[in-house]
C-alpha positions in Angstrom: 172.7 66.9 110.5 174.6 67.7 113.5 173.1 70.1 116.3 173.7 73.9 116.0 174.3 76.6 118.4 171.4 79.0 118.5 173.7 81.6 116.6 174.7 79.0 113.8 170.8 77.8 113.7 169.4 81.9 113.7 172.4 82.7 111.1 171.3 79.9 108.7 168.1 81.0 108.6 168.9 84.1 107.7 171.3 83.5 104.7 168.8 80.8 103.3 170.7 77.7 104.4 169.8 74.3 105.5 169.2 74.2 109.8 168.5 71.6 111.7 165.4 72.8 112.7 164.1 76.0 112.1 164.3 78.9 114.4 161.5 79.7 116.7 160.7 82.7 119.4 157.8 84.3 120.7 157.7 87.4 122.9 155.4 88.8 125.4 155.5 92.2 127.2 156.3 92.1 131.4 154.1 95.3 132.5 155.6 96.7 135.9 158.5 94.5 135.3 159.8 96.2 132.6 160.8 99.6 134.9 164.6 98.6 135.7 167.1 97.2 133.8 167.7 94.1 136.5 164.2 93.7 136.3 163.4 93.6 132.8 166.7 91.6 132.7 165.4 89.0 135.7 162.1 88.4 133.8 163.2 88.0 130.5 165.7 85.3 131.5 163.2 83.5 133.5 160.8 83.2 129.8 164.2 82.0 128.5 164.6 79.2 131.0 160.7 78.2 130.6 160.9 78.3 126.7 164.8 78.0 125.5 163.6 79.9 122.5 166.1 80.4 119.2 166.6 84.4 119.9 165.6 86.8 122.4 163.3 90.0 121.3 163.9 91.7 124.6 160.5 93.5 125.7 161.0 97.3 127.6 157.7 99.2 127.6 156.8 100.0 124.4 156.5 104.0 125.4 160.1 103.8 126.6 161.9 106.6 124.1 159.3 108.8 125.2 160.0 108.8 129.1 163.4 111.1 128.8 161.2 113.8 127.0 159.2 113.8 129.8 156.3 111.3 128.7 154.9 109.6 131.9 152.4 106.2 131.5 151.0 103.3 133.9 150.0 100.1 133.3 145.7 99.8 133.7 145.2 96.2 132.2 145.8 96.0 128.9 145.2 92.4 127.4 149.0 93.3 125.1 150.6 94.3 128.6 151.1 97.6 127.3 151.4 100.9 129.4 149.1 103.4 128.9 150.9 106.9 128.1 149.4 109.5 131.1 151.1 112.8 130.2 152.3 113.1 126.3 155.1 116.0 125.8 153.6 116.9 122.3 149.9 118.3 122.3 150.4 121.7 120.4 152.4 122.1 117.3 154.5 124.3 119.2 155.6 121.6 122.0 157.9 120.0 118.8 160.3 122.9 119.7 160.9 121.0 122.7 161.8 117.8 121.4 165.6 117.9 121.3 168.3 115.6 121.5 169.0 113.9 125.1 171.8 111.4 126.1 171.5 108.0 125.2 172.9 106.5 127.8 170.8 108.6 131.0 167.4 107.8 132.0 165.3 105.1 130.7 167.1 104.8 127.9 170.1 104.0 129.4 168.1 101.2 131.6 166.7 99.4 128.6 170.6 99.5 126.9 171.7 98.2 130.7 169.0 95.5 130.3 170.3 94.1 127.0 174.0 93.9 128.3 172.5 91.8 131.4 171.1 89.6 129.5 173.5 88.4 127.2 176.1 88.6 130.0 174.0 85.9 132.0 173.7 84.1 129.0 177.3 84.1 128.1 176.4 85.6 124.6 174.5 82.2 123.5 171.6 83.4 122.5 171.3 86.2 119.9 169.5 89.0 122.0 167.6 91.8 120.1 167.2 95.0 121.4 163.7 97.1 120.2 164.4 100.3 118.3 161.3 102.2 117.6 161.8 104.1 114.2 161.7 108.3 114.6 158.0 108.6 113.4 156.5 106.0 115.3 158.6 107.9 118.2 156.9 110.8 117.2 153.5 109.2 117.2 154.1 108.0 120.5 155.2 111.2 121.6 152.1 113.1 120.6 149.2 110.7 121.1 149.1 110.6 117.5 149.0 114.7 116.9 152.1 114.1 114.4 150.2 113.1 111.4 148.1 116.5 111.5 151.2 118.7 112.4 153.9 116.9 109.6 150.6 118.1 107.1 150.5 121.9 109.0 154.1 122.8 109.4 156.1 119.9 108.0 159.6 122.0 108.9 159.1 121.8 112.2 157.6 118.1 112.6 161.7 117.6 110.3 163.3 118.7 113.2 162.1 117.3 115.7 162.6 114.0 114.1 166.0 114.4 113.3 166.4 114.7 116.6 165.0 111.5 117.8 166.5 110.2 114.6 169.9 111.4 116.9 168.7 110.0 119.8 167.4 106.8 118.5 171.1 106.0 116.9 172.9 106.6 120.0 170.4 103.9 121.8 170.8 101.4 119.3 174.8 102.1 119.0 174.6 101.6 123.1 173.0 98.7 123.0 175.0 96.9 120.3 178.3 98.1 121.9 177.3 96.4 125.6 175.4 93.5 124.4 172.9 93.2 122.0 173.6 90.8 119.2 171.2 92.8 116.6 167.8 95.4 116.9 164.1 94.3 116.5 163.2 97.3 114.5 159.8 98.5 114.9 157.8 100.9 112.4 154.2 100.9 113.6 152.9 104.2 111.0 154.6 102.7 107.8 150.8 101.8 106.8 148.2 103.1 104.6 146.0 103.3 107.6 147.9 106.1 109.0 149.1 107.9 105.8 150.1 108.3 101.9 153.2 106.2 100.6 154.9 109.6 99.5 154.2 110.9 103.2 156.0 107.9 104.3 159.0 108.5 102.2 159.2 112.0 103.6 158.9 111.5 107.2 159.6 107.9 107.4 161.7 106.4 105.6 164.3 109.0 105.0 164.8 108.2 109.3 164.3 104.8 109.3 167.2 104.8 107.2 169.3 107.0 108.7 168.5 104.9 111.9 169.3 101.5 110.3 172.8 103.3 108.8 173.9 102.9 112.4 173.5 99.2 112.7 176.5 98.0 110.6 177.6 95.7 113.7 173.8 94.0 114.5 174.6 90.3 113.4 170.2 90.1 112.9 168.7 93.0 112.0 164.8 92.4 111.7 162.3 94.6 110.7 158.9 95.0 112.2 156.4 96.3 109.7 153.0 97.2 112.2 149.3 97.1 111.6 147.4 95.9 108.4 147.6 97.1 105.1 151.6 97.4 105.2 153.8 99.5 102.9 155.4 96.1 102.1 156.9 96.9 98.7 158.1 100.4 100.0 159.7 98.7 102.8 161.3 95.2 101.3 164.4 97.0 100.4 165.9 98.2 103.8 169.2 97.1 104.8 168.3 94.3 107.3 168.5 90.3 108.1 164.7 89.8 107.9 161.1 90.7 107.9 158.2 90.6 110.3 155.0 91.9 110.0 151.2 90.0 111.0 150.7 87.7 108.4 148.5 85.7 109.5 146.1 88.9 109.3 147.4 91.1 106.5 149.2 90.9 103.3 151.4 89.4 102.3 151.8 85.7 103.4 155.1 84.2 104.3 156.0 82.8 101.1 155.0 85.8 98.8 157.1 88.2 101.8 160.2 85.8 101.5 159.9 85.6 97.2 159.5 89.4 97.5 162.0 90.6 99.6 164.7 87.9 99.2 164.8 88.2 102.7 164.3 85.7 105.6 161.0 85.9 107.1 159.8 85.7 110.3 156.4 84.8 111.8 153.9 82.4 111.3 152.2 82.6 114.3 148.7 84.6 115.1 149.5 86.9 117.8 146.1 88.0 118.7 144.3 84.3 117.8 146.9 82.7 120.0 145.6 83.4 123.4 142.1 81.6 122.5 143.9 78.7 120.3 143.9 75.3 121.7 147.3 74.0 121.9 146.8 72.2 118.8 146.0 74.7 116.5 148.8 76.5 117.4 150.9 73.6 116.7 148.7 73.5 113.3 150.2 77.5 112.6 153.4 76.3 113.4 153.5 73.5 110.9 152.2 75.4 108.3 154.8 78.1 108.4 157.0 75.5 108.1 155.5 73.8 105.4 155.1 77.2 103.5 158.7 77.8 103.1 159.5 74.3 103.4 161.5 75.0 106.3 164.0 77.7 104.5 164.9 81.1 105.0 161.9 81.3 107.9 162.0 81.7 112.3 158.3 81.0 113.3 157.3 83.5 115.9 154.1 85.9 116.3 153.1 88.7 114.2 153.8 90.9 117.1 153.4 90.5 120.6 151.4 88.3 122.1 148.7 88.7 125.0 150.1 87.7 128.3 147.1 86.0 129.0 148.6 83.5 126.6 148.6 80.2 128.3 152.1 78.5 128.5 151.0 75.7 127.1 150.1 76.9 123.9 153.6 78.5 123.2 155.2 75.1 124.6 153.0 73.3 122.0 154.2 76.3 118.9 158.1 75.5 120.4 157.0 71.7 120.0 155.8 71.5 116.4 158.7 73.6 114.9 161.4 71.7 117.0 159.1 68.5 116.4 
């Protein structure tokens, strides 16, 4: 068939239609490079131009909705590339009082919304960028070291407000960034897991945001939704208002084809994101292929789980870009 665009190609997939190859991406974070918006933007164009991937997850620090609240981190080696949070602004249950709503478009969260406009601007809107939207409670977690899970159980009212106003916050970000450049929202629940807490606990204090949140995305042309961890609140999830699905399924349930019968919803992954930093090139190749093969090359963009090590040796994600495009 004749060659798409990347758009045409990414919006195929998504409604379930024949492409003429199936969408691929794989994302990485850029510690000490992810501060500024020109540098975050500079860094993520250059893995563009090395990989010429399908879409674009752009990668600020993870702790980045925290920063404006007064959260302060540094990077100390983490094999992920993640920052490691120094000063939280939540310890006490108290400290939630504090947590109120600040402008989108100031402080860090105004470079990360600068960054998405950069890089779609650079790449004359070509490739569908996606900016990452944490949802409220996984805000929260990030906020408190954690501490959120015991307080929502202690005084639930006040753990409520504070997360309706990073619910606030969080909307304005995402709105920004769709409005300057961002052609959809990676959006990222990392507590929506029986690891953490109940299914009715998630409804309270997760869902009911997470929606609220994803009310705001009307314009995202590829809304996908990041389910983190193992032992996923699939089913409790499957029914948000987005494009697709992510979570790690080459290390939890379900697999790629049960996700995509479940949801009716394009999936997306494929990939081993912690395996794929010790894989030989072929077997990432081999991880590739099968994704493929599992949907039979249908309503599915092969990428990671999550993110993957920057250790990661090019040559391995040349050889996962190879076997989808191959």
């Amino acid at each position: 068939m004749t060659a798409m665009t990347r758009w045409e190609r990414v919006e195929a997939a998504l409604a379930g239609r024949e492409v003429d190859r199936v969408p691929v991406s794989l994302w990485r974070h850029f510690p000490n490079q992810d501060q500024s918006a020109e540098d975050l933007a500079v860094v993520t164009l250059a893995w563009q131009a090395r990989f010429d991937f399908d879409f674009i997850k752009l990668m600020p620090p993870g702790d980045y909705p925290t920063i404006d609240w007064g959260a302060e981190s540094e990077y100390r080696g983490s094999p992920g590339g993640t920052r490691q949070t120094t000063r939280f602004p939540v310890v006490a249950l108290d400290d939630w009082r504090r947590v109120t709503p600040v402008a989108p478009d100031q402080g860090m969260n105004r470079q990360v919304v600068e960054a998405a406009r950069l890089v779609n601007e650079r790449l004359g809107g070509a490739v569908p960028v996606l900016q990452t939207i944490f949802s409220p409670l996984t805000v929260a977690m990030k906020l408190s070291n954690g501490a959120v899970l015991a307080h929502l159980r202690e005084r639930p009212d006040i753990v409520h407000e504070a997360l309706a106003a990073i619910t606030e916050v969080t909307r304005g970000v995402l709105v920004a960034s769709l409005e300057r450049g961002a052609g959809g929202i990676f959006f990222a629940t990392q507590c929506a897991t029986t690891d953490l807490m109940t299914v009715e606990e998630y409804r309270e204090f997760g869902r009911r945001y997470d929606l609220a949140v994803l009310e705001a995305a009307g314009a995202s042309r590829f809304t996908l939704l990041h389910l983190h961890g193992e032992h996923i609140m699939f089913d409790e999830l499957r029914d948000y208002p987005v494009h697709a699905l992510n979570w790690h399924d080459r290390r939890t349930a379900p697999t790629l084809t049960a996700g995509e019968r479940a949801s009716g919803r394009c999936v997306v992954g494929g990939i081993d994101e912690k395996g794929i930093v010790a894989m030989s090139a072929a077997e990432a190749a081999a991880q590739a292929r099968d994704a493929v093969a599992q949907l039979g090359g249908r309503h599915l963009m092969v990428a990671p789980g999550c993110v993957i090590p920057i250790a990661t040796p090019e040559a391995t994600i040349q050889a996962v870009v190879a076997a989808v495009r191959g």
